[in-house]
Residue frames as a rotation matrix with the C-alpha (Angstrom) as fourth column:
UNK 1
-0.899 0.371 -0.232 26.46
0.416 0.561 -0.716 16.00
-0.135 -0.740 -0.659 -12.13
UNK 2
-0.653 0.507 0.563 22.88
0.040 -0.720 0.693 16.57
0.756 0.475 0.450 -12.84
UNK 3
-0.087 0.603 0.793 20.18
-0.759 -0.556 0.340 18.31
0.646 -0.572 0.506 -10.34
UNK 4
0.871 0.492 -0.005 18.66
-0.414 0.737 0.534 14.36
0.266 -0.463 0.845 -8.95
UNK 5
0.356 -0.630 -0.690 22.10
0.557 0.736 -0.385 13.32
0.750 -0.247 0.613 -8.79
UNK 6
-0.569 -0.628 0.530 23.63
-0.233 -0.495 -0.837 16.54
0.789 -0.600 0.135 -6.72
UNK 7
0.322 0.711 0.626 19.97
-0.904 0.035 0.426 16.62
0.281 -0.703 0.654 -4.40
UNK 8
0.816 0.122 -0.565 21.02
0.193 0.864 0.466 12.32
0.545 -0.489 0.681 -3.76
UNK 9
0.112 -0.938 -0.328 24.51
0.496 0.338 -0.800 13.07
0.861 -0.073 0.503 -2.89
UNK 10
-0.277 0.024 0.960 23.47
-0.500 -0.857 -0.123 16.06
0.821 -0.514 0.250 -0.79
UNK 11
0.447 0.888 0.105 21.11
-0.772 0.324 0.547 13.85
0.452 -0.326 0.831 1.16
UNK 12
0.927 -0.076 -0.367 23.21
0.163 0.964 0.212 11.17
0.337 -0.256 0.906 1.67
UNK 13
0.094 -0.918 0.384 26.39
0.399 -0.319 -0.860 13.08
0.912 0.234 0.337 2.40
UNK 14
-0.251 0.255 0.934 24.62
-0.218 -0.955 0.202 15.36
0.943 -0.153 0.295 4.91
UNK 15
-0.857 0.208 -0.471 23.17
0.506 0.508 -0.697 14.24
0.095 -0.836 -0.540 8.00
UNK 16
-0.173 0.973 0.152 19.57
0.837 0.064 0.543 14.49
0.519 0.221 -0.826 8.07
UNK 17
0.505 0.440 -0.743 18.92
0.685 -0.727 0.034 17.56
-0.525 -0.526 -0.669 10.62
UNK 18
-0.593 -0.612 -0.524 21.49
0.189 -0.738 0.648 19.70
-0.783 0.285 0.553 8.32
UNK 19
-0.888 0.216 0.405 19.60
0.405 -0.047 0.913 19.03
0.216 0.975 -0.046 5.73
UNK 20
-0.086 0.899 -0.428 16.41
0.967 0.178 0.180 19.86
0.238 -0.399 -0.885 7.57
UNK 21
0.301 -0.304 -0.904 17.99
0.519 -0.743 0.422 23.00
-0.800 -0.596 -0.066 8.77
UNK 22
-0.799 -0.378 -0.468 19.29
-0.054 -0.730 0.681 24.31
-0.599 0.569 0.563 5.35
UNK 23
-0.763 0.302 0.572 16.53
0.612 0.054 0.789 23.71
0.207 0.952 -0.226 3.76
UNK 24
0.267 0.832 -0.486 14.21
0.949 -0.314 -0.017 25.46
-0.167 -0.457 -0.874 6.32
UNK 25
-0.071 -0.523 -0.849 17.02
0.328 -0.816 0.476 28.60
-0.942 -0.245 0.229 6.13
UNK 26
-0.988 -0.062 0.141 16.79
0.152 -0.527 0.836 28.82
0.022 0.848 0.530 2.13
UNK 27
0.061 0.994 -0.088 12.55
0.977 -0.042 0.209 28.72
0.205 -0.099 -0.974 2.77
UNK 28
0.336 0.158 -0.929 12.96
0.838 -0.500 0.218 31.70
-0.430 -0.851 -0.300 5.26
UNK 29
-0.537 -0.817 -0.210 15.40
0.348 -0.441 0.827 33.59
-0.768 0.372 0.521 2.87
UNK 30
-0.726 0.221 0.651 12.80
0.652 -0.081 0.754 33.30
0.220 0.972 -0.085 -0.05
UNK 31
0.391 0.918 0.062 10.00
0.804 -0.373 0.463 34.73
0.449 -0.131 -0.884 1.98
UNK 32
0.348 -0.022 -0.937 11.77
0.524 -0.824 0.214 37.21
-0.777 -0.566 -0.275 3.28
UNK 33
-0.843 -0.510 0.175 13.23
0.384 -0.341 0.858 38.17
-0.378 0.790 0.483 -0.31
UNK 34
-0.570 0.700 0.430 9.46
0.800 0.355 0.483 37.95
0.186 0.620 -0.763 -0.94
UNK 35
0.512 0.466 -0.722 7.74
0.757 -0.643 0.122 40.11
-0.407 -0.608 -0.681 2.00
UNK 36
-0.251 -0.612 -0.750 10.83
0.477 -0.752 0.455 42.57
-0.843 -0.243 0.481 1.66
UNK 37
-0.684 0.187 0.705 10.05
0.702 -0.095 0.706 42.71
0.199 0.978 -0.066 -2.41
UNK 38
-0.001 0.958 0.288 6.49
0.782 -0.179 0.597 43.48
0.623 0.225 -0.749 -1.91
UNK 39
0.551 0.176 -0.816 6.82
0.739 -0.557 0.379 46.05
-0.388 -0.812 -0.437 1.07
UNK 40
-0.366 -0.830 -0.421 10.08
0.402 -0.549 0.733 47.46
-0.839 0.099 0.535 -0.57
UNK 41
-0.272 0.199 0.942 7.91
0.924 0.327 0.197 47.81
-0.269 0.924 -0.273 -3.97
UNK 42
-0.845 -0.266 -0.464 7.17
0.227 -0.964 0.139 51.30
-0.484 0.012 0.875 -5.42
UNK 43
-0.862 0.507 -0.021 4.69
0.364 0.646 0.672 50.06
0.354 0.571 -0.741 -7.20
UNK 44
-0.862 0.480 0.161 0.92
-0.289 -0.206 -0.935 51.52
-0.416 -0.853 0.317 -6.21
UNK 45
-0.890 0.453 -0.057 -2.35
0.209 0.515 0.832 50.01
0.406 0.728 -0.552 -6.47
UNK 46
-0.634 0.611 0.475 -5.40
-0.765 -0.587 -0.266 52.05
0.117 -0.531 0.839 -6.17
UNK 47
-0.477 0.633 0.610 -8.81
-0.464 0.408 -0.786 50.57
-0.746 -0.658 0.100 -4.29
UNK 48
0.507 0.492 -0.708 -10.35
-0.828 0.052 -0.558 50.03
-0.238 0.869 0.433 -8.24
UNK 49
0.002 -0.715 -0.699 -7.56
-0.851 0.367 -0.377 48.39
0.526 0.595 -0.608 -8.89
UNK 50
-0.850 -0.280 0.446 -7.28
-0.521 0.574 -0.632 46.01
-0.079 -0.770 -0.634 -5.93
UNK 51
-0.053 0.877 0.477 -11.20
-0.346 0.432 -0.833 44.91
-0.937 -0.209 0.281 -6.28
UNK 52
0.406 0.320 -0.856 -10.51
-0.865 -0.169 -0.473 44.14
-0.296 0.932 0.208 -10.05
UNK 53
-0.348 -0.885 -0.309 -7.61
-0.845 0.439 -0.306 42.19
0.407 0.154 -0.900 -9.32
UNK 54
-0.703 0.213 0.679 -9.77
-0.275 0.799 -0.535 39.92
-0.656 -0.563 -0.502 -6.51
UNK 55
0.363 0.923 -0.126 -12.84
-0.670 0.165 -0.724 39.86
-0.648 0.347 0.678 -8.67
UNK 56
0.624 -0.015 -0.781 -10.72
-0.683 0.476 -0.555 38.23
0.380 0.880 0.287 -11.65
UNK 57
-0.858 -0.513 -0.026 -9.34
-0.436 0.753 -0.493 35.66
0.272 -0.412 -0.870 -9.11
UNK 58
-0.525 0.688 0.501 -12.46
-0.226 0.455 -0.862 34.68
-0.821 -0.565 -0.083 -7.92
UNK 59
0.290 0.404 -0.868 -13.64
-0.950 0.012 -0.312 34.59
-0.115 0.915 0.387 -11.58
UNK 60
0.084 -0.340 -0.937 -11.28
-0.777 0.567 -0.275 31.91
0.625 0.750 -0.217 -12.29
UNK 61
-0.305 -0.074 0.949 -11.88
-0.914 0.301 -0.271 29.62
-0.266 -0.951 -0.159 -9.33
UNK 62
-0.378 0.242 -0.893 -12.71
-0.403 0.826 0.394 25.88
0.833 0.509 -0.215 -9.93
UNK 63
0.580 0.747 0.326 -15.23
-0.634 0.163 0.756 23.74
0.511 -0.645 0.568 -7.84
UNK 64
-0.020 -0.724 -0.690 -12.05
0.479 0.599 -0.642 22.27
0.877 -0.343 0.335 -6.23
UNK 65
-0.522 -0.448 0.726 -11.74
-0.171 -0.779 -0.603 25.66
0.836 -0.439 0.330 -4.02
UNK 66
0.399 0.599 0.694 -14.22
-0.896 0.092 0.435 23.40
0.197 -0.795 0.574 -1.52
UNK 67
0.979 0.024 -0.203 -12.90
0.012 0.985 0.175 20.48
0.204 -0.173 0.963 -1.46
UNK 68
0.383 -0.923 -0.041 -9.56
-0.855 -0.371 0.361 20.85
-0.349 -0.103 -0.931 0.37
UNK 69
0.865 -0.245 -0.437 -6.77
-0.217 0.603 -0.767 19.12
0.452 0.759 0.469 -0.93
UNK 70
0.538 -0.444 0.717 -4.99
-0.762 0.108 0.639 16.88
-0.361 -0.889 -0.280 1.55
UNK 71
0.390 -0.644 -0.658 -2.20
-0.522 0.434 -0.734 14.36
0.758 0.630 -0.167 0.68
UNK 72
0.550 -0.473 0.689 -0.91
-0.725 0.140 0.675 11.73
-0.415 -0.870 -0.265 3.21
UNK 73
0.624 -0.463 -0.630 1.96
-0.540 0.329 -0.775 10.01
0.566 0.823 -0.045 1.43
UNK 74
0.636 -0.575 0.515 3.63
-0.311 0.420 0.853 7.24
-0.706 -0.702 0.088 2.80
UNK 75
0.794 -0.454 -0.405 7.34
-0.526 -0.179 -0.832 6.54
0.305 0.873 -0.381 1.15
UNK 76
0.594 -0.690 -0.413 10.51
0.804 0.507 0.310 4.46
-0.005 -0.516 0.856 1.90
UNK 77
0.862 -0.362 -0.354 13.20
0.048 -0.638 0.769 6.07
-0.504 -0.680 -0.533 3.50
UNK 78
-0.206 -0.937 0.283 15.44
0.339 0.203 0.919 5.44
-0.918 0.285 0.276 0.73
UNK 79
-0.108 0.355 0.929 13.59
0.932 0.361 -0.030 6.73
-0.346 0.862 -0.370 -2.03
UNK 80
-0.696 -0.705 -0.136 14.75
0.606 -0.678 0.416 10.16
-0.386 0.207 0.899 -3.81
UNK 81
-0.692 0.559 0.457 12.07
0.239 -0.420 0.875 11.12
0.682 0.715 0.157 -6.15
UNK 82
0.136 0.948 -0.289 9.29
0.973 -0.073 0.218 10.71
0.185 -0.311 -0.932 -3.80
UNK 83
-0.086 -0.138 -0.987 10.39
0.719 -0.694 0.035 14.07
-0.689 -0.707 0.159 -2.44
UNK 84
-0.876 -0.481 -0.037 9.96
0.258 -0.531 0.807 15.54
-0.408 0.697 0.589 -5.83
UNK 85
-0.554 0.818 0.157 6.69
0.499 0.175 0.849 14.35
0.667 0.548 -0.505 -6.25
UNK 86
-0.130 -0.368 -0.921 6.08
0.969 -0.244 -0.039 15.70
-0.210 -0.897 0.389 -3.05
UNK 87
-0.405 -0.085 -0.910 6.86
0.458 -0.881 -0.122 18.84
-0.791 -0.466 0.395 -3.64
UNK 88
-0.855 0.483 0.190 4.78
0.122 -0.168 0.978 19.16
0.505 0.859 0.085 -7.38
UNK 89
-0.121 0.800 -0.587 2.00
0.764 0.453 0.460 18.04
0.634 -0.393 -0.666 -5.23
UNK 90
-0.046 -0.117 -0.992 2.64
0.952 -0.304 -0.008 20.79
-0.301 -0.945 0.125 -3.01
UNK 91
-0.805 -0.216 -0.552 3.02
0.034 -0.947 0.320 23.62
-0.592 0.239 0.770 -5.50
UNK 92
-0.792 0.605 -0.079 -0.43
0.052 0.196 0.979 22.52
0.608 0.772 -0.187 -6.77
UNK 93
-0.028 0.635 0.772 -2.14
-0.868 -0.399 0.296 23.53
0.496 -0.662 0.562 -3.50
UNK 94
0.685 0.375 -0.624 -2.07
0.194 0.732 0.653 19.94
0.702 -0.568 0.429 -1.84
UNK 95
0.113 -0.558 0.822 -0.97
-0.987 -0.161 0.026 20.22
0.118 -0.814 -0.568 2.16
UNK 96
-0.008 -0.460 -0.888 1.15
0.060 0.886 -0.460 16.89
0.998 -0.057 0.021 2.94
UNK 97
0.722 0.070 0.689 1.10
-0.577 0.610 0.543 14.80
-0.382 -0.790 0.480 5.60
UNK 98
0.348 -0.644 -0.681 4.57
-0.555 0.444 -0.703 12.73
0.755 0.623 -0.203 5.11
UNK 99
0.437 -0.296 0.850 5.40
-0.467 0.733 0.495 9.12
-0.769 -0.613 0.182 6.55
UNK 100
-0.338 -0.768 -0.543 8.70
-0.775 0.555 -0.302 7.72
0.533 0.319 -0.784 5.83
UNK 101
0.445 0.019 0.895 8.45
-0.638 0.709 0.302 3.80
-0.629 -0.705 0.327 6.73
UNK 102
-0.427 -0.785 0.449 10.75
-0.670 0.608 0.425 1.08
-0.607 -0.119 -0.786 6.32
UNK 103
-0.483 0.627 0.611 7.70
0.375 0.779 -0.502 -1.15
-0.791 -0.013 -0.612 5.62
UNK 104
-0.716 0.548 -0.432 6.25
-0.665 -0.724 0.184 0.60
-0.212 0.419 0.883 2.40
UNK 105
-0.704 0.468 -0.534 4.97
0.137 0.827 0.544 -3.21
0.697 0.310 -0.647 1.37
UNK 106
-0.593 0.784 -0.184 2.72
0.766 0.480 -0.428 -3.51
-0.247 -0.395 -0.885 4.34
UNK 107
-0.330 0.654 -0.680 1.08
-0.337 -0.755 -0.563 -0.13
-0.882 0.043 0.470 3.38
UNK 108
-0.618 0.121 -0.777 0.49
-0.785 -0.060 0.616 -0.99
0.028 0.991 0.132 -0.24
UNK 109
-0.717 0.405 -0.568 -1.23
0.327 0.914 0.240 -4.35
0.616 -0.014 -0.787 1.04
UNK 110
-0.335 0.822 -0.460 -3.73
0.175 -0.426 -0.888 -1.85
-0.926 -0.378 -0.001 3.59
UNK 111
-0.416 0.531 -0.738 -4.53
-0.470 -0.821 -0.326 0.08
-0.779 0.211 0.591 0.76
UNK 112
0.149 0.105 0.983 -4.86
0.207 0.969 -0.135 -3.04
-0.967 0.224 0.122 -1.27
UNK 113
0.113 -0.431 -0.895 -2.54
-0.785 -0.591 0.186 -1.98
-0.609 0.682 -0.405 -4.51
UNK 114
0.876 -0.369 0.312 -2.43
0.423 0.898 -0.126 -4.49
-0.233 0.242 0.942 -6.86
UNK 115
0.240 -0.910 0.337 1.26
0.311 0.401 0.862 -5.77
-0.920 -0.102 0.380 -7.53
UNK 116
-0.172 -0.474 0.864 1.26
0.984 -0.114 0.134 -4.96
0.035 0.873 0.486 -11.05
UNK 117
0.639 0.396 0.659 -0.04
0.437 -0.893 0.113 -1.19
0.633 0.215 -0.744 -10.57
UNK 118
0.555 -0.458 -0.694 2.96
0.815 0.133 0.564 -0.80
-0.166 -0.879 0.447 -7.86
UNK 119
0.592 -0.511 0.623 5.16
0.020 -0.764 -0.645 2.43
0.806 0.394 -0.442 -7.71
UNK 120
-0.481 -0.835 -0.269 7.49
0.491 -0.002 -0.871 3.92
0.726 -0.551 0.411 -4.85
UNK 121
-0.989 0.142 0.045 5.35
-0.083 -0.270 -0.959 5.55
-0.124 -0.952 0.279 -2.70
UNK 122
-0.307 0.942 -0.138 1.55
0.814 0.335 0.474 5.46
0.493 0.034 -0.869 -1.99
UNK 123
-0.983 -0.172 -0.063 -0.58
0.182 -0.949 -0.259 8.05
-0.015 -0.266 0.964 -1.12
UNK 124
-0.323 0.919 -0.227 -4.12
0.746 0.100 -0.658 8.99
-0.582 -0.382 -0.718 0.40
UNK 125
-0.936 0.315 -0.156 -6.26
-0.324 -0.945 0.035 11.89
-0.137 0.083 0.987 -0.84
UNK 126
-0.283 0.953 0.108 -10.03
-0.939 -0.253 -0.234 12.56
-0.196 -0.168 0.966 0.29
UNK 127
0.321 0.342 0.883 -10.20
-0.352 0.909 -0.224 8.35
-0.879 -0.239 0.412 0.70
UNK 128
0.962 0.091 -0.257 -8.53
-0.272 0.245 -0.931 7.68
-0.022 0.965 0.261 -2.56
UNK 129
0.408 -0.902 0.140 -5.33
0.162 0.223 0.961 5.69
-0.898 -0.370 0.238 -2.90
UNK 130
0.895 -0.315 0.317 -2.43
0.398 0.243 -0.885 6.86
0.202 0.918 0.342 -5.42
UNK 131
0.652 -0.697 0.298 0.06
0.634 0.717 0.290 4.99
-0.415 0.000 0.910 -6.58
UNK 132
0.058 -0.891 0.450 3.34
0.934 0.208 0.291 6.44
-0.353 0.404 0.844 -7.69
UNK 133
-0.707 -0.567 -0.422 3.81
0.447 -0.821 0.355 9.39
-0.548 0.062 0.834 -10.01
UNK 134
0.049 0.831 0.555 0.27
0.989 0.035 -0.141 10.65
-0.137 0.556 -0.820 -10.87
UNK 135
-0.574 -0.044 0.818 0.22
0.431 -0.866 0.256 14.09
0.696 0.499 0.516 -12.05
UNK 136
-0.700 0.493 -0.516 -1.65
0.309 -0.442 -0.842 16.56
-0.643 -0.749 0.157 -9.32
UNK 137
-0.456 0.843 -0.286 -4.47
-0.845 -0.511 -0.159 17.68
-0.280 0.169 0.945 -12.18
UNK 138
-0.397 0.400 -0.826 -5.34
0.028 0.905 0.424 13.76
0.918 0.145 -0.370 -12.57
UNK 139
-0.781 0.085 -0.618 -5.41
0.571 0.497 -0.653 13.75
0.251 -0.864 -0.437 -8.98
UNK 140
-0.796 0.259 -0.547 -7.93
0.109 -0.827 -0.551 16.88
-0.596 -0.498 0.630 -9.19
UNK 141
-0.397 0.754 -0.524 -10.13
-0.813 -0.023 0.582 15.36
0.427 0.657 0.622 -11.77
UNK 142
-0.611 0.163 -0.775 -10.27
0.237 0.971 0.018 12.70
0.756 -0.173 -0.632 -9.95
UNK 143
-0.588 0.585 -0.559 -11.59
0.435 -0.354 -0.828 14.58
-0.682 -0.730 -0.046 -6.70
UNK 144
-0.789 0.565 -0.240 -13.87
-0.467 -0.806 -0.362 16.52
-0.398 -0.174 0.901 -9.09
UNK 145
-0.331 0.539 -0.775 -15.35
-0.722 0.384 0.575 13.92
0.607 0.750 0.262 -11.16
UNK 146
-0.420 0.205 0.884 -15.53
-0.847 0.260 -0.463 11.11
-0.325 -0.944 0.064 -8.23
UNK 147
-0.503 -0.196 -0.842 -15.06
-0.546 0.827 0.133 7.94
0.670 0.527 -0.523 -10.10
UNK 148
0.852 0.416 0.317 -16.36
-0.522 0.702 0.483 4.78
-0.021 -0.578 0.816 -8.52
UNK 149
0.207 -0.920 -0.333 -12.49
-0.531 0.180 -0.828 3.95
0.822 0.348 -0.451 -8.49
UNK 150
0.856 -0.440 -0.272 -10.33
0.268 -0.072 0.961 3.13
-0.442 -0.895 0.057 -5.15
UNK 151
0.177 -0.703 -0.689 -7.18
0.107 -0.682 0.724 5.17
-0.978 -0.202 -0.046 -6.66
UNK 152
0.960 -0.080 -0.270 -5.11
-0.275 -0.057 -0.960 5.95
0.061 0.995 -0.077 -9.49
UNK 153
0.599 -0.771 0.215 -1.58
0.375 0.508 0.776 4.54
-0.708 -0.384 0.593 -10.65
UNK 154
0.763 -0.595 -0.252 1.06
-0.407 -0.139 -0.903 5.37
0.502 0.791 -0.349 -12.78
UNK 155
0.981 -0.156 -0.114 2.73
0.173 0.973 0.156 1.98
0.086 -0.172 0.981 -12.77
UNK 156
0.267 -0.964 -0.008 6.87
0.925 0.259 -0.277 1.89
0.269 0.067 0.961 -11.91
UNK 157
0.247 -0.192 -0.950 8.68
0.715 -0.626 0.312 4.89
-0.655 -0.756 -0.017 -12.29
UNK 158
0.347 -0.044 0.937 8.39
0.933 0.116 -0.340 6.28
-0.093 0.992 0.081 -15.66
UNK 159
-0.675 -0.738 0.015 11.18
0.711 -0.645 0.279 9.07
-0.196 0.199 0.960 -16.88
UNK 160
-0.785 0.243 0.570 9.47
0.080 -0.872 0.482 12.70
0.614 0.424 0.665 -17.06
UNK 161
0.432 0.859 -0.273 6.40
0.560 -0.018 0.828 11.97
0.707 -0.511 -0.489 -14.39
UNK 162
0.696 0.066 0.715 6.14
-0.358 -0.832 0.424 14.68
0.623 -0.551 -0.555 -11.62
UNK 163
0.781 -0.299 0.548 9.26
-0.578 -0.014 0.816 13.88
-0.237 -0.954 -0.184 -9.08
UNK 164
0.242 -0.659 0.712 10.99
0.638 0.661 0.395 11.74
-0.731 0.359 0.580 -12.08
UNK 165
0.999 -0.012 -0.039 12.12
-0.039 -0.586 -0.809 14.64
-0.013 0.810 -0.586 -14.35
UNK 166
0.104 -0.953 0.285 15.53
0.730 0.268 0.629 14.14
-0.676 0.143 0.723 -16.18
UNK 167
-0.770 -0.620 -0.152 16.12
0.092 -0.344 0.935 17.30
-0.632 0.706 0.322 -18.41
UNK 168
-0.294 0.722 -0.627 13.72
-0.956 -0.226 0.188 17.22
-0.005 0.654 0.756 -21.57
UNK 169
-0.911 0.144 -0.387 13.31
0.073 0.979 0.192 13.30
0.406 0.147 -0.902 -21.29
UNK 170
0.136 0.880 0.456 9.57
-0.971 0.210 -0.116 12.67
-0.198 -0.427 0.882 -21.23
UNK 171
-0.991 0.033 0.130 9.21
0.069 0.957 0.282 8.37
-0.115 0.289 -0.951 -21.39
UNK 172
-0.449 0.890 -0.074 5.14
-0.477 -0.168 0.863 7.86
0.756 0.423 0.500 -22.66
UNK 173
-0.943 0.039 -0.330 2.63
0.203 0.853 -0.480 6.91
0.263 -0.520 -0.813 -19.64
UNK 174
-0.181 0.983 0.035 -0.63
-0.054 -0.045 0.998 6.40
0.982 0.179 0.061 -18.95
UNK 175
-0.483 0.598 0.640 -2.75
-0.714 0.155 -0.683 7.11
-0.508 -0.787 0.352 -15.04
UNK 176
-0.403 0.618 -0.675 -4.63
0.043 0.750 0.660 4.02
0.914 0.237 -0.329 -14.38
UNK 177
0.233 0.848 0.475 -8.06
-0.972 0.185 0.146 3.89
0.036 -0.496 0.868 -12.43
UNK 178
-0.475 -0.045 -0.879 -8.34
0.053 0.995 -0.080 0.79
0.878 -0.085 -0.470 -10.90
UNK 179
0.304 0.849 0.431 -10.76
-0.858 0.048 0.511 -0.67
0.413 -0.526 0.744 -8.29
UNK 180
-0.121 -0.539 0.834 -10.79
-0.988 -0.017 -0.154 -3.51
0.097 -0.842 -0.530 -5.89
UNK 181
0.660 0.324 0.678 -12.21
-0.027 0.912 -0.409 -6.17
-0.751 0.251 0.611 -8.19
UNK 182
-0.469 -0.865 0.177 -9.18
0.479 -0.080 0.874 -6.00
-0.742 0.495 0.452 -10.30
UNK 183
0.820 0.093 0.564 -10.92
0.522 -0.523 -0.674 -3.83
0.233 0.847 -0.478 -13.20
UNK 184
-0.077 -0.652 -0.754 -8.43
0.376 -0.719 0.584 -1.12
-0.923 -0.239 0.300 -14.40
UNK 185
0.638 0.493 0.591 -9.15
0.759 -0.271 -0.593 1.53
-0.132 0.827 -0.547 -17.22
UNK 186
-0.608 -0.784 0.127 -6.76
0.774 -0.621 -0.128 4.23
0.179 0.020 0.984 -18.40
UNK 187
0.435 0.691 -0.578 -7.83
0.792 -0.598 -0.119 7.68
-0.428 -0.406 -0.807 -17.04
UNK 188
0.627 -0.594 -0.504 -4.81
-0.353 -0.793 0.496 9.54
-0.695 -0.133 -0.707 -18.48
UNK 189
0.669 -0.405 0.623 -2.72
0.634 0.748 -0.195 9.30
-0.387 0.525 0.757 -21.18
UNK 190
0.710 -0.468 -0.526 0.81
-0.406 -0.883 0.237 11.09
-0.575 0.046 -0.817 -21.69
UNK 191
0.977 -0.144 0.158 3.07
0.214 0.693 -0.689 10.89
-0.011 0.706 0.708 -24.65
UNK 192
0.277 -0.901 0.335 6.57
0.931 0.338 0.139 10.87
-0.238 0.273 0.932 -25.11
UNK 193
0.950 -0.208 -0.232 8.36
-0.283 -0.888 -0.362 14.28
-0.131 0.410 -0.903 -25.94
């Protein structure tokens, strides 16, 4: 049974608040493995040290570090991956806002997706709409570069995008820009592995 198949069966086996509830209890567990690490560490780090360490974080900052990076994803309640993307999106600094609805069609027709650029879930950021599995550093060139777009897409559900990962299977796809006069231009372009 592999990883996407055990995570559906869990999910669908479970009743939602268990699942809600173990998953909050393995959270709590890591950070406290974490906190306990660091406090429990032996490890010492003089004042030199500490002001080197911030200086070469703040070195390597990118002109994202103003522009916060909000996500409001809306997703059908039956759909597995989204929760994968999700959480990429999440280990890339974006804070979620998540709405399960029933209705994903009537959202995709607010945000005016075209039909052929469709995916499984849709998804705001900083007034931009995107479609499906886009990679989070597309989604951060996009906020830094500020296209004249209205979103990106990465069309269906192609094998190896963020939240679709099978193993070493990568399937080749491309982020499309796309605007509200049908134009659409590749912005992104991943190959096959």
């Amino acid at each position: 049974m592999s990883y996407k198949q055990f995570i559906y069966w869990w999910q669908k086996s479970l009743p939602p608040i268990l699942v809600r509830v173990a998953v909050r209890a393995v959270v709590i567990i890591c950070l406290t493995v974490g906190v306990l690490g660091i406090l429990g560490s032996t490890a010492s780090m003089s004042n030199a040290q500490l002001v080197s360490t911030t200086k070469g974080i703040q070195d390597k900052q990118t002109p994202l570090k103003s522009t916060a990076l909000n996500a409001t994803v809306y997703h059908s309640p039956d759909c597995n991956c989204c929760g994968g993307w999700i959480d990429h999106l999440k280990a890339q600094g974006f804070q979620i806002t998540d709405f399960s609805t029933p209705d994903i069609e009537t959202v995709k027709q607010k945000y005016n997706v075209p039909d052929n650029l469709s995916s499984c879930h849709t998804a705001i950021v900083n007034g931009y709409v995107i479609e499906g599995h886009v990679p989070a550093d597309d989604i951060k060139r996009l906020l830094q570069e500020k296209p004249n777009v209205a979103g990106l897409s990465v069309p269906q559900m192609p094998v190896g995008t963020p939240g679709m990962e099978m193993g070493d299977r990568k399937d080749p796809f491309s982020v499309l820009s796309f605007n509200h006069k049908d134009s659409v231009a590749v912005f992104n372009k991943y190959p096959s592995s």
